[in-house]
C-alpha positions as CSV (number, residue, x, y, z in Angstrom):
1,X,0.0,0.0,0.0
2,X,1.8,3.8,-1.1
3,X,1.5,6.2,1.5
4,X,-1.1,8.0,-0.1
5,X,-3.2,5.1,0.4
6,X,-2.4,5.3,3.9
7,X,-3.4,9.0,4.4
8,X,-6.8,7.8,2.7
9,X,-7.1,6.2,5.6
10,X,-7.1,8.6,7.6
11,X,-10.2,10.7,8.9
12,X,-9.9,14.8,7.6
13,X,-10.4,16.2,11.1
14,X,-7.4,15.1,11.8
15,X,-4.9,15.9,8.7
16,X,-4.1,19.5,10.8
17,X,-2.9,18.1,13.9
18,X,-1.8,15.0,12.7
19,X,0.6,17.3,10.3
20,X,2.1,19.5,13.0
21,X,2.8,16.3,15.2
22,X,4.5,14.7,12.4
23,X,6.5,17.8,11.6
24,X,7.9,18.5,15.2
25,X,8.6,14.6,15.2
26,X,10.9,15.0,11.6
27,X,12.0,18.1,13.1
28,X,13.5,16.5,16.1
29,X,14.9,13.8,14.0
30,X,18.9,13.6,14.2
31,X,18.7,10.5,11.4
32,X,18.0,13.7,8.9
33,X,20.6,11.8,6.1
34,X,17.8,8.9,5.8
35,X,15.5,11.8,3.8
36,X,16.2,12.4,0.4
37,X,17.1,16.2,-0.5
38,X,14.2,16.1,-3.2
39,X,12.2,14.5,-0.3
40,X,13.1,17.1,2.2
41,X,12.5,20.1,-0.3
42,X,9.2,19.0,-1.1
43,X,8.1,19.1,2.5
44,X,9.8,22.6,2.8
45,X,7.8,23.6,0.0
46,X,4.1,22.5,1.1
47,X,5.3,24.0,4.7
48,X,6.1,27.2,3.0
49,X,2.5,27.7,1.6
50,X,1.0,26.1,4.7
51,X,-0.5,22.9,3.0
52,X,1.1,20.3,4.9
53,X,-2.5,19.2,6.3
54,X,-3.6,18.3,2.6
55,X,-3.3,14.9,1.3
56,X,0.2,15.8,-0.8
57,X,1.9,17.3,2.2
58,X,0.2,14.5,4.8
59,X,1.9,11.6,2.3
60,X,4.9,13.6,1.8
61,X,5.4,13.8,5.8
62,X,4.7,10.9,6.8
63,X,7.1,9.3,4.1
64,X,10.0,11.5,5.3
65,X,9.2,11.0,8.9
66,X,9.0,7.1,7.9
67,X,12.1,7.1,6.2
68,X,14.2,9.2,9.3
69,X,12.7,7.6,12.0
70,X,10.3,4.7,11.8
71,X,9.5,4.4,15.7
72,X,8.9,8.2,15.9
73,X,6.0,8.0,12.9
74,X,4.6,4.7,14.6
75,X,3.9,6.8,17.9
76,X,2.2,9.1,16.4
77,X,-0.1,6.9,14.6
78,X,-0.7,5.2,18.3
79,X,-1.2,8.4,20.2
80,X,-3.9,9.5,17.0
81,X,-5.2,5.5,17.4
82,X,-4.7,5.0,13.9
83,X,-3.5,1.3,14.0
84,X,-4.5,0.3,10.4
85,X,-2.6,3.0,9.4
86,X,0.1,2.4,11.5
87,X,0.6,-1.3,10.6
88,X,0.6,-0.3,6.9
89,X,3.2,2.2,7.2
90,X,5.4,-1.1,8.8
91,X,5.0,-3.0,6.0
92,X,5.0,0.0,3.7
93,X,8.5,0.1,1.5
């Protein structure tokens, strides 16, 4: 399943908050070398024009956050109780 599949998934009252836990988790990341510098520019570019809570920017964060820090992006699908979300995401390449 792609991660835009996986952001299907998840219900739109949540994209907003969901997007600013993600970010402040991929900001705290110190793995930062695991994202991709097209990766990384294309999250600075929805965060610039404050569309990271659409379904572009949610897949695009949740893919970088995956990618630097796997256990980070798997507690925040917990703490939003997300689980078939989460479980995806694990299995997700």
């Amino acid at each position: 399943m792609g991660y835009r599949e996986l952001i299907k998934k998840v219900p739109r009252p949540m994209y907003e908050k969901l997007s600013e836990r993600l970010l402040d988790a991929l900001l705290e990341v110190n793995k930062g070398e695991n994202v991709p510098a097209s990766l990384a520019k294309t999250v600075l570019y929805y965060a610039q024009r404050e569309q990271l809570a659409s379904d572009t920017g949610l897949t695009n964060l949740l893919k970088a956050l995956r990618l630097a820090d796997l256990e980070s992006a798997v507690a925040i699908l917990d703490e939003f109780g997300l689980k078939e979300v989460k479980l995806a995401l694990m299995s997700a390449e």
